[in-house]
C-alpha positions in Angstrom: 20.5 198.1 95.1 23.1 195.4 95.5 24.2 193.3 98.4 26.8 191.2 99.2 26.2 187.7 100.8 26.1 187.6 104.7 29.9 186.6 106.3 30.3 182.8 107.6 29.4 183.9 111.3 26.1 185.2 110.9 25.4 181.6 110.7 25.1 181.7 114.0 22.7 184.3 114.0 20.5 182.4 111.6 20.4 179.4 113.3 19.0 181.2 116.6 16.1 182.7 114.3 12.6 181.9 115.1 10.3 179.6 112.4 8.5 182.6 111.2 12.1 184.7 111.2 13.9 181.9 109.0 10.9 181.9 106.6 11.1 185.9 106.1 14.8 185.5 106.1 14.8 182.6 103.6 12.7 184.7 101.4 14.1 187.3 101.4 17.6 185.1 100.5 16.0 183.3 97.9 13.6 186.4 96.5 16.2 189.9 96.6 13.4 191.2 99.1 10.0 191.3 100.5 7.4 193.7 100.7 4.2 193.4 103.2 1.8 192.0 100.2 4.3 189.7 99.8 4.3 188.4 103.1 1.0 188.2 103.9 0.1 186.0 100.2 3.2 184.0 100.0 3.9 183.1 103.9 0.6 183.9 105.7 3.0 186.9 108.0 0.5 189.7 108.4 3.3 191.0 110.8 6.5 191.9 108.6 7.6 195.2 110.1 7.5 192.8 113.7 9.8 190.5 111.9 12.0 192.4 110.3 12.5 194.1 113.9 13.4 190.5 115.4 15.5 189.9 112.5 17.5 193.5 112.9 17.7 193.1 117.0 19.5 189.6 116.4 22.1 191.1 114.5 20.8 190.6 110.6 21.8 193.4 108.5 18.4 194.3 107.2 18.5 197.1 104.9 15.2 198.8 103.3 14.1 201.3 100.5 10.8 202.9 99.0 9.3 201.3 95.7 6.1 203.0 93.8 3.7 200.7 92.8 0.4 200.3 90.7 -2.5 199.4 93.3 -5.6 197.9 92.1 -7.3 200.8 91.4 -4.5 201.7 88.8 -3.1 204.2 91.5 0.8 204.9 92.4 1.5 204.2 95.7 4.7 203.8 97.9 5.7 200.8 99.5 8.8 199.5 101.5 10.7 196.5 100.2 13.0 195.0 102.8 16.2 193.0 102.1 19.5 191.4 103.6 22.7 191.7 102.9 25.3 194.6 103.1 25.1 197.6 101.4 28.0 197.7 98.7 28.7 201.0 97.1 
């Protein structure tokens, strides 16, 4: 899905983020989205859907979908990738 960049004043918004908000927001920025796995290997956050909760209450337009993947036992399953920006149609 695509996404538009955030609008010069959610600047504001970022800068009142907590550490562990800016890092799941600057990954999500820098990555096109995050799923739990994700954040737990790549920045130790064992508590994304908390995050992404902070991240929606101070105004960040967080926007989600389902994705199946392969688990390790060679198995679909159904995870949620979360990502910013604005829906664009």
């Amino acid at each position: 899905m695509k996404t538009e960049k955030l609008e010069k004043g959610d600047k504001m918004k970022i800068d009142s983020l907590s550490a562990g908000e800016k890092r799941v927001y600057d990954f999500m920025e820098a990555n096109g989205g995050i799923t739990t796995l994700e954040a737990v290997q790549k920045l130790g956050c064992t508590r994304l859907s908390a995050r992404i909760f902070d991240l929606r209450s101070a105004g960040i337009p967080v926007y989600d979908e389902w994705e199946t993947v392969i688990n390790r036992y060679g198995e679909p399953c159904r995870v949620k990738r979360y990502y910013i920006g604005k829906k664009s149609k």
